[in-house]
NUKOL-893738 format. One record per atom (N, C-alpha, C): z, x, y; residue in one letter. Coordinates in steps of 0.2 Angstrom, whole numbers, plus 5000, padded with zeros to 4 digits. Layout:
<sites>
ZXYa;...
</sites>
This chain:
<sites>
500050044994x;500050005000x;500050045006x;499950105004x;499750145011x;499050185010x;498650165015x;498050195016x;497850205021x;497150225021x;496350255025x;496050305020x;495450225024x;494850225020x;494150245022x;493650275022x;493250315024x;492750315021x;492150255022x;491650245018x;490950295018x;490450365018x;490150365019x;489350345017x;489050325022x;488550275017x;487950305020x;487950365024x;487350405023x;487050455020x;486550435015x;486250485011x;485950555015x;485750585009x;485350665011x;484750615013x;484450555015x;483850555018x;483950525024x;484750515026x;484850485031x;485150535036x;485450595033x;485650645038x;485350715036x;485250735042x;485050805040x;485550835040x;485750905037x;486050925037x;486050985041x;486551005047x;486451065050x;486851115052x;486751175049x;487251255048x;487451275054x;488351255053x;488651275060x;489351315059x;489151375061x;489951425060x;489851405052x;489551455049x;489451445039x;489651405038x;489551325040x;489651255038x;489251225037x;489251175033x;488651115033x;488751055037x;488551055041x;488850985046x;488250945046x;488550845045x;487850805042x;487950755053x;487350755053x;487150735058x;487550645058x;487450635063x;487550555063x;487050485060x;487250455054x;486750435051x;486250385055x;485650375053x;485250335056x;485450265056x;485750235050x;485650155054x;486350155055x;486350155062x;487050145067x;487050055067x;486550005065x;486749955066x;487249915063x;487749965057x;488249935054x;488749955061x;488849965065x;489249975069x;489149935075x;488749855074x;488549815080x;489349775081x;489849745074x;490249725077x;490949775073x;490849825076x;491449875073x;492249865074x;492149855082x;492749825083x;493149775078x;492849705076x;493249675075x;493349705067x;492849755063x;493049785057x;493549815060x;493649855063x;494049905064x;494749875064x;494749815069x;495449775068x;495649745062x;495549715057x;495449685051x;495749755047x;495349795047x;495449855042x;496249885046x;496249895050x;497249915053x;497449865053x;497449795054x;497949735053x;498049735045x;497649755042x;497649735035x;498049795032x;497949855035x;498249935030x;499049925033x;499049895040x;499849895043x;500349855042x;499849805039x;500649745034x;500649775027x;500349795026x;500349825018x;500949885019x;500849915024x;500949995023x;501949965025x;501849905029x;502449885031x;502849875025x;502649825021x;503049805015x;503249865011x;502849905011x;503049955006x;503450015010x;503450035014x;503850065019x;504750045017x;504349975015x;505249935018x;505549935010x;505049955006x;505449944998x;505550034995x;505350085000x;505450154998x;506050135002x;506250125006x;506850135009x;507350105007x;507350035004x;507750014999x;507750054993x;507250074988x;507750084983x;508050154984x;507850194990x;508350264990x;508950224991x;509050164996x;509750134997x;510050124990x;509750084985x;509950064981x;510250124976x;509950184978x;510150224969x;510750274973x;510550264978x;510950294983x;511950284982x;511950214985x;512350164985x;512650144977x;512150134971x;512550114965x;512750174963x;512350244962x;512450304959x;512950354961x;512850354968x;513050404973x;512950494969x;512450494966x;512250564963x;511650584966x;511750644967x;511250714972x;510550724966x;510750714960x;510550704955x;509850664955x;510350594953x;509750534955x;509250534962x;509750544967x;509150524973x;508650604972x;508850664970x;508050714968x;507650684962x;507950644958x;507450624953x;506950554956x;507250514961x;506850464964x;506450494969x;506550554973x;505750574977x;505550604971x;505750654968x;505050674963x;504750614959x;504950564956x;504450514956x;504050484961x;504350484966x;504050424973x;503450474975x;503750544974x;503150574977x;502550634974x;502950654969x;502450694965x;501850664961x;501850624959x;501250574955x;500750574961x;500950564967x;500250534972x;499950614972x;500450654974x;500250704975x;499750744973x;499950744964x;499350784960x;499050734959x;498750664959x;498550634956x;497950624964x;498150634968x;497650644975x;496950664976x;497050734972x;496450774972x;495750704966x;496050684959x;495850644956x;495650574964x;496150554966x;495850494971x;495250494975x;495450574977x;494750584981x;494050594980x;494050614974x;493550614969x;493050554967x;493750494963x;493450434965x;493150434970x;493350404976x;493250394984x;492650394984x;492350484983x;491750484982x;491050464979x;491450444974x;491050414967x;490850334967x;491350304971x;491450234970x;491650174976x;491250114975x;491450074979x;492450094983x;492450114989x;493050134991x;493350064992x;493150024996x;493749964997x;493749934992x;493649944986x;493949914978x;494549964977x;494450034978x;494750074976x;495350054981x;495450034986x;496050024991x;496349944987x;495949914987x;496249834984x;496549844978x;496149884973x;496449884965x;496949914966x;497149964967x;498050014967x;498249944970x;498149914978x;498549904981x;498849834974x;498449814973x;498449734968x;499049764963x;498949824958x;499349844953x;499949864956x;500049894962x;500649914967x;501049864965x;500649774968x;501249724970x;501249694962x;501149704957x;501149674952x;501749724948x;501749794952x;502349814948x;502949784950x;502849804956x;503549764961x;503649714959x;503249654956x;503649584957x;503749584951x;503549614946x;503849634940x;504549674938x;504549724942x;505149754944x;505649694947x;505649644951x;506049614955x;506349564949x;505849534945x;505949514940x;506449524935x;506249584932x;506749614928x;507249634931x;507349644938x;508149644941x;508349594940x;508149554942x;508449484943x;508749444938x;508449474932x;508849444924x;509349504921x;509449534929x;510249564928x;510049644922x;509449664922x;509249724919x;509149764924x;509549824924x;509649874931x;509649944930x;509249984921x;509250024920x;508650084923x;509050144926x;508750204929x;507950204928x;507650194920x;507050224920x;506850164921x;506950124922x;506450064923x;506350074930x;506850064934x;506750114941x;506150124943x;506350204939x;505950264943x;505250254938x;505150204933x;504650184931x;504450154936x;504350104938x;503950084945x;503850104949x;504450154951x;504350204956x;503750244955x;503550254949x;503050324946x;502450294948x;502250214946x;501550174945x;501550164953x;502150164956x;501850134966x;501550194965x;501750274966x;501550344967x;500850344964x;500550324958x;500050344955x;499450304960x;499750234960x;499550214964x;499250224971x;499650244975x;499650264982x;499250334981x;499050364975x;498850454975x;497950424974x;497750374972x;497250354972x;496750314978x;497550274981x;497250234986x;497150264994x;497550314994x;497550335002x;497050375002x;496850444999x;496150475000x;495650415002x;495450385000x;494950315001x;494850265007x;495850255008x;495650245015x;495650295020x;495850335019x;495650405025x;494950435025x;494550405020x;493950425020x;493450365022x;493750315023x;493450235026x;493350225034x;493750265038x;493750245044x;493150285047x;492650345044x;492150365049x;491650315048x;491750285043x;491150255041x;490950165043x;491550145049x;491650105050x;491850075057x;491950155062x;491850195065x;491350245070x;491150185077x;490550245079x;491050315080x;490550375079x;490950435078x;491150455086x;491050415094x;491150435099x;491950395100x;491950355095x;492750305095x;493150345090x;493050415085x;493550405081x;494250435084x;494250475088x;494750515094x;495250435093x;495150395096x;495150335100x;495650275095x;495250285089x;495450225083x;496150285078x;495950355078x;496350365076x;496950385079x;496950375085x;497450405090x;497950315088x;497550255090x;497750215087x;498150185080x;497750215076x;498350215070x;498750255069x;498750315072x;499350345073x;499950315075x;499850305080x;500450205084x;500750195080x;500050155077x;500350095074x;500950125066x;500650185064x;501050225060x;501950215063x;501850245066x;502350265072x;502850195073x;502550155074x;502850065073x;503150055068x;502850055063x;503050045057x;503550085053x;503750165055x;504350205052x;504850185059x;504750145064x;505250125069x;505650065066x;505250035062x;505349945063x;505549935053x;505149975049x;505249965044x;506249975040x;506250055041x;506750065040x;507549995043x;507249955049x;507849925051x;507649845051x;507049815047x;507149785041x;507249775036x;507149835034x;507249855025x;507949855026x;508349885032x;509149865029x;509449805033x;508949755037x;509349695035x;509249645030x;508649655027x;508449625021x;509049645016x;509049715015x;509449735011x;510049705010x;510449725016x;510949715018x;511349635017x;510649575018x;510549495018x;510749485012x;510149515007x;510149505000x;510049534993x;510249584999x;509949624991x;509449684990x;509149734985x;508849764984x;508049704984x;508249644978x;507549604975x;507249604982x;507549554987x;507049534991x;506749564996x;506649634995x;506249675000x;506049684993x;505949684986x;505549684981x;504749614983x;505049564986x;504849504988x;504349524994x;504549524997x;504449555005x;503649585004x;503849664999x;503349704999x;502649664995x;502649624990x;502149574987x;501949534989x;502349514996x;502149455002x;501649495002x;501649555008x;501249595014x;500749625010x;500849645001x;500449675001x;499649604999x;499849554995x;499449504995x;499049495003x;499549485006x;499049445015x;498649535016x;498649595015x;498549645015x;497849645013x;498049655005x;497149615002x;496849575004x;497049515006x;496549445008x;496249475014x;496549495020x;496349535027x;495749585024x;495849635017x;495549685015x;494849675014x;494849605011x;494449555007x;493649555012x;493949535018x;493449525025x;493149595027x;493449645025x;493149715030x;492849735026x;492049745030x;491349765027x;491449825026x;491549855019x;491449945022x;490849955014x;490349995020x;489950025018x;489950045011x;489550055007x;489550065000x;489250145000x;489250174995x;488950234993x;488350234991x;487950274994x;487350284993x;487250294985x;486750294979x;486750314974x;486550404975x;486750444969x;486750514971x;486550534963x;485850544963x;485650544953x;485750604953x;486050654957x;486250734954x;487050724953x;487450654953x;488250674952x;488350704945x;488950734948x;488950774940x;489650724938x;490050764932x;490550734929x;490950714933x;491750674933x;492250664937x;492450734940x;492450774934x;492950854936x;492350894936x;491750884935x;491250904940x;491250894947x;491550844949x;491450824957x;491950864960x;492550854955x;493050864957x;493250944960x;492950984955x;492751044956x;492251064962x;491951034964x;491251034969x;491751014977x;492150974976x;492450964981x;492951014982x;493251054980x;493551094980x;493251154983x;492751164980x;492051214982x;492151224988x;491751154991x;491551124997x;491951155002x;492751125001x;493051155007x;493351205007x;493451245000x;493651325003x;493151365006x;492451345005x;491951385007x;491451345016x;491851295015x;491751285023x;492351305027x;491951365033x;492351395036x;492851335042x;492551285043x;493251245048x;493551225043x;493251195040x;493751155035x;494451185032x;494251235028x;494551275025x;495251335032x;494851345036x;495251355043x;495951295044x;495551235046x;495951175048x;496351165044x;496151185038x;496751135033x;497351215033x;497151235034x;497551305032x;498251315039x;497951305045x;498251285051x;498751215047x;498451155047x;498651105048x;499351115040x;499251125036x;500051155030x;500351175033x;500151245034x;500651295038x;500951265043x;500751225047x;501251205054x;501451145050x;501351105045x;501751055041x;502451075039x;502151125034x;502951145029x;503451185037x;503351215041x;503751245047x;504151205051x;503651155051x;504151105057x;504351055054x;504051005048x;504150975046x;504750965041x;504450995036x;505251015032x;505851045034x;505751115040x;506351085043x;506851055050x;506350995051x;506550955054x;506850905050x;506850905044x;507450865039x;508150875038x;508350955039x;508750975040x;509350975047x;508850925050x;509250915058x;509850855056x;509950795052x;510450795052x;510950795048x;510950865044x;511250905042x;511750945047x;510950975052x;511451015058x;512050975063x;511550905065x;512150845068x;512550855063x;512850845059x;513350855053x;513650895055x;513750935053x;514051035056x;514251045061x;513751005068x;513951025072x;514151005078x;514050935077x;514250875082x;514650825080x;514650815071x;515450775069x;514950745066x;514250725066x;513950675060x;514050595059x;514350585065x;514650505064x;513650465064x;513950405062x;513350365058x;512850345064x;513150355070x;512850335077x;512350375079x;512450445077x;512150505077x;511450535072x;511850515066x;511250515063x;510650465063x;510750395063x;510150345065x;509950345072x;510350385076x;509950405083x;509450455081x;509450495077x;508950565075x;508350525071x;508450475069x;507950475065x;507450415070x;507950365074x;507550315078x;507250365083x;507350415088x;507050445091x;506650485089x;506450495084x;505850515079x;505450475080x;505650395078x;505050365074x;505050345083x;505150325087x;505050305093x;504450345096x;504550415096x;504450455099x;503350465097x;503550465092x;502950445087x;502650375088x;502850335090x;502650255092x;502350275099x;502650295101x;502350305109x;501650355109x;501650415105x;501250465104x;500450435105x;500350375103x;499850365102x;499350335108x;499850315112x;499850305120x;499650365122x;500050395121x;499750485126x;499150505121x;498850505117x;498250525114x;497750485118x;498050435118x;497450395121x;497250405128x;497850445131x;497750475140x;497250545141x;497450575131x;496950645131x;496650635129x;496250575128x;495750565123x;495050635126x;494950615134x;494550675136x;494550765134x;495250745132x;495350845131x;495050865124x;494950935126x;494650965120x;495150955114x;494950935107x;495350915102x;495650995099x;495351055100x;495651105098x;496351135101x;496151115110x;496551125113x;497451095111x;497051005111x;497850975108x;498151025104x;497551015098x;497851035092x;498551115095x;498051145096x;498551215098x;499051225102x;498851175109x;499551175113x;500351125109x;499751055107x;500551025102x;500751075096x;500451105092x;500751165087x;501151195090x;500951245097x;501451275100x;502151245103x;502151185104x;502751155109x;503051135100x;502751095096x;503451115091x;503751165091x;503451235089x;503751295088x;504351305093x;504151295099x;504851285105x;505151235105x;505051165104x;505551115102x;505951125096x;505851165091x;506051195085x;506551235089x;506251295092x;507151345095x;507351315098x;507351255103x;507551235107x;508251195105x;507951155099x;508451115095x;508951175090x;508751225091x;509251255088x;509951305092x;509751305099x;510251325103x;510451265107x;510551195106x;510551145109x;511051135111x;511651115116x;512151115117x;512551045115x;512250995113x;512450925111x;512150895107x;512250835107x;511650785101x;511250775107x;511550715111x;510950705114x;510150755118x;510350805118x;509850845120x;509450835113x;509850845106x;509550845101x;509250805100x;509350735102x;508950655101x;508450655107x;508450705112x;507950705116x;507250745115x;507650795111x;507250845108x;506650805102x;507050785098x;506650745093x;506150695094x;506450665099x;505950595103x;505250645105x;505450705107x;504650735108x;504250765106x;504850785099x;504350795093x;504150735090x;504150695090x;503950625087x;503550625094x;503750625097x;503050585102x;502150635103x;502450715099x;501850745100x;501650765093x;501750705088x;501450695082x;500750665081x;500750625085x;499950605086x;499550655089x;499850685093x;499350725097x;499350785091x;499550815089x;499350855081x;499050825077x;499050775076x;498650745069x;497850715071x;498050665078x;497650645078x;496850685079x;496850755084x;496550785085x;495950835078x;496750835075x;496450885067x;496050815063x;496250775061x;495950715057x;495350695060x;495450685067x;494550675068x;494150725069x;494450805070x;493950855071x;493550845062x;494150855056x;494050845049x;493450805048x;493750745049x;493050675050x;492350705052x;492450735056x;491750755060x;491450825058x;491750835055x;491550905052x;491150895043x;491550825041x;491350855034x;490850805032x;490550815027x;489850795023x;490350715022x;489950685023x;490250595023x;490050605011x;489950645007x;489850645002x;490350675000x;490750715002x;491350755002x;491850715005x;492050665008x;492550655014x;493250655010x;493050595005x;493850574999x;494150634999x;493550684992x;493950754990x;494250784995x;494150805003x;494350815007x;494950805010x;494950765011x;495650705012x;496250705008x;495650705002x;496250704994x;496650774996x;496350815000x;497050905000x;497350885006x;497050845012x;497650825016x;498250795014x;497950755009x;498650695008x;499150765002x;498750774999x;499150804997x;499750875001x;499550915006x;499850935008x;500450875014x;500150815014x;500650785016x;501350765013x;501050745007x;501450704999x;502050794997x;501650834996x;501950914993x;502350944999x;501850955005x;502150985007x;502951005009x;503250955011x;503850935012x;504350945009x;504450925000x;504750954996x;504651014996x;504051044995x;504151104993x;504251164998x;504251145006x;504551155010x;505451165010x;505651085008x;506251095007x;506551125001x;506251144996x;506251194990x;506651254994x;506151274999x;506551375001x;507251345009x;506851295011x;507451295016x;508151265015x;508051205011x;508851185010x;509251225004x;508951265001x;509651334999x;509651375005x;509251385008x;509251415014x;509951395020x;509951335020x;510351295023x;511151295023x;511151325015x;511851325012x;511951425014x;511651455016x;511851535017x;511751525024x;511351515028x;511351505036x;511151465039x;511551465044x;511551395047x;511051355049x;510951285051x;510051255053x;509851285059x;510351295065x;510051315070x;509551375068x;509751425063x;509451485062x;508951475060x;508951435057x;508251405052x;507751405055x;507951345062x;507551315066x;507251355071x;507851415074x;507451455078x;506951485073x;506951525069x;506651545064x;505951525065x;506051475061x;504951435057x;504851415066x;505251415068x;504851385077x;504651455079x;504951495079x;504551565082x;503951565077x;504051575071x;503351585066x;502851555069x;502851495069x;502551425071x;502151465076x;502351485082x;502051495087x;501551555085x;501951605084x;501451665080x;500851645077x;501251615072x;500551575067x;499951545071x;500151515074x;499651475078x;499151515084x;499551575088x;499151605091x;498751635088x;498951645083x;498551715077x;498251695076x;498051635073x;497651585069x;496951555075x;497451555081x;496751535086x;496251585090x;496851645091x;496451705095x;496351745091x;496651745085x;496451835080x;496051805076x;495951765074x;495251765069x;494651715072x;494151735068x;493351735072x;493551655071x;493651625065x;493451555065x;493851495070x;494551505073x;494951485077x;494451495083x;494251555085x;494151575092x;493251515091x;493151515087x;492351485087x;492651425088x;493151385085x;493351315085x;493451305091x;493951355094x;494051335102x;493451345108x;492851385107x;492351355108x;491951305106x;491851285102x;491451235102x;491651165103x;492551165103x;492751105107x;492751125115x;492851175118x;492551165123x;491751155126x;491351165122x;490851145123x;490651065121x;491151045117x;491050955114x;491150945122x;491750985124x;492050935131x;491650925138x;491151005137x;491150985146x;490350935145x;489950955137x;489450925136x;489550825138x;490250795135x;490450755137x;490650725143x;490850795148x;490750775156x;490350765159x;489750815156x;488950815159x;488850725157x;488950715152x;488650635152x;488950605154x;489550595156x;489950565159x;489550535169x;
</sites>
């Protein structure tokens, strides 16, 4: 129940291909006339991923409450993210594959359909009073398996449904709305919870995913060209693979874009831990660190939308850097709320990092390629994080979080200027977006 979808529906006779910085970049397809009533796809397709992604939002937070609350072992709750998130993870690169093999908005409806039919099966067998672990984290494994299929597919849907001068614009937009839904989600899920229970946000979630489908039902996306040279699944699979280590941005982009995940990201999970230590940890403290994330992040999408004009490499590099410095900044902090201030603007300059990288991706890669693509974003967003917090939270129990935090926020910075001024490929990126840019003022 959480997607982006990405249809490509121009063949090799509909786009030329042309060689840019040792890449293949496929021109803009010829019949742009799928793009006469876009807008209203484009709404249908985020109304329909955003209730979806709502319900499910609201039942991962439940049942960490749940295993949480009945268990209280450190135990169970590592064993429910490795199930919640390891399945999507390896099973991603498989998603993407599909994606590109196959009708994509089936591929986004069928997980999402077997998703809600775990759920209500699962709500089910709570309900007749059976509340055994594996049955659990069984479900929990089928939503993951699920989601490892369906998300590649929606993130491969939006160029293609999409004129490519709005994708800046649509994805800065679902960034928002992202950003809405980890604001709103969480503090439904716990009045739901709190009202009735664990079942009825099992309910909830097979409401929003059904109205999700029906909304999915009406958005036209693009079909795949037929392609009489596909090879086997893990022939494609293999080829996408290829594809992007040997495409010089791509392979650049994704390499930037991990490295500044696992840094700022995993250990900004450890902030409140640090409130704990070092401000008293009261319960007011910590849901203010997470609300002013997800806030901060709601709003972000706003200000994407003010740079929509800037070069996107530009963002990309100035927001990488301002983590880095909000990163030490939260580390010699003097109170919480500096700390909550601090966090609000790392949430708020999450879209302007993502949005910029995801539609430079979009636009860089073979619409035949897009899923497989995708499939190593998601994956590095699904992995990243644990295995981030793999070296920092033993890290955490020998030195302290501020340490930490100064720490990956200096690398960060380093990382990021090395990445832009010391290698040819950065330095070309940051030309060529300024060339997208002034090209776009001359038109203007």
């Amino acid at each position: 129940m959480e997607h982006q979808d990405s249809t490509a529906t121009s063949s090799s006779k509909d786009a030329a291909p042309r060689e840019t910085h040792g890449a293949t970049e496929t021109s803009a397809p010829a019949d742009a006339s799928r793009f006469t009533h876009w807008k209203r796809t484009v709404t249908l397709f985020l109304v329909g991923q955003s209730i979806s992604m709502f319900g499910s939002s609201i039942v991962q937070f439940a049942v960490m409450w749940y295993l949480t609350l009945e268990t209280q072992s450190g135990l169970v709750v590592m064993l429910y993210a490795i199930f919640a998130f390891v399945p999507q993870g390896l099973l991603s690169l498989f998603g993407g594959t599909l994606a590109d093999r196959m009708n994509r908005k089936l591929l986004i409806i069928i997980p999402d359909a077997i998703i809600a039919i775990t759920t209500l099966a699962l709500a089910l067998i709570m309900v007749s009073g059976i509340t055994d672990l594996w049955i659990i984290l069984a479900a929990v494994t089928i939503r993951s398996i699920g989601s490892g299929f369906q998300n590649p597919a929606v993130s491969a849907a939006i160029p293609s449904i999409v004129p490519a001068d709005q994708l800046m614009r649509v994805n800065g937009i679902n960034a928002s709305i992202q950003g809405v839904m980890a604001l709103l989600s969480p503090a439904a899920g716990g009045a739901i919870y709190g009202l009735g229970g664990i079942v009825p946000t099992f309910f909830v979630d097979v409401v929003t995913a059904v109205i999700g489908i029906g909304v999915m039902a009406f958005v036209p996306i693009p079909k795949l060209p037929d392609n009489p040279e596909r090879k086997s699944l893990m022939g494609d699979l293999f080829a996408g693979l290829h594809y992007t280590f040997t495409h010089r941005f791509i392979r650049w982009l994704l390499t930037v874009y991990a490295v500044v995940f696992v840094l700022i990201v995993a250990p900004n999970f450890l902030v409140p831990l640090m409130v704990t230590r070092s401000f008293g940890g009261e319960v007011w403290m910590l849901t203010g660190v997470e609300v002013a994330f997800s806030l901060g992040m709601a709003l972000g999408g706003m200000l994407v939308g003010m740079l929509i004009k800037r070069s996107k490499m530009h963002l990309l590099l100035v927001s990488s850097v301002i983590f880095g410095l909000l990163g030490m900044a939260m580390g010699v902090a003097p109170n919480v709320y500096v700390v909550l201030a601090l966090n609000a603007t790392a949430g708020l300059l999450v879209p302007v990092f993502s949005t910029p990288s995801t539609t430079a991706l979009q636009e860089h890669t073979d619409p035949a390629f897009m899923g497989r693509v995708f499939s190593l974003v998601s994956i590095v967003f699904t992995l990243g994080m644990p295995l981030g917090m793999a070296v920092f939270g033993p890290l955490a129990d020998t030195f302290s979080v501020e340490t930490i935090l100064i720490g990956t926020g200096a690398v960060t910075i380093l990382f990021v200027l090395f990445s832009f001024y010391g290698l040819a490929d950065g330095r070309h990126a940051l030309a060529e977006s300024r060339a997208e840019q002034r090209a776009l003022e001359t038109h203007k």
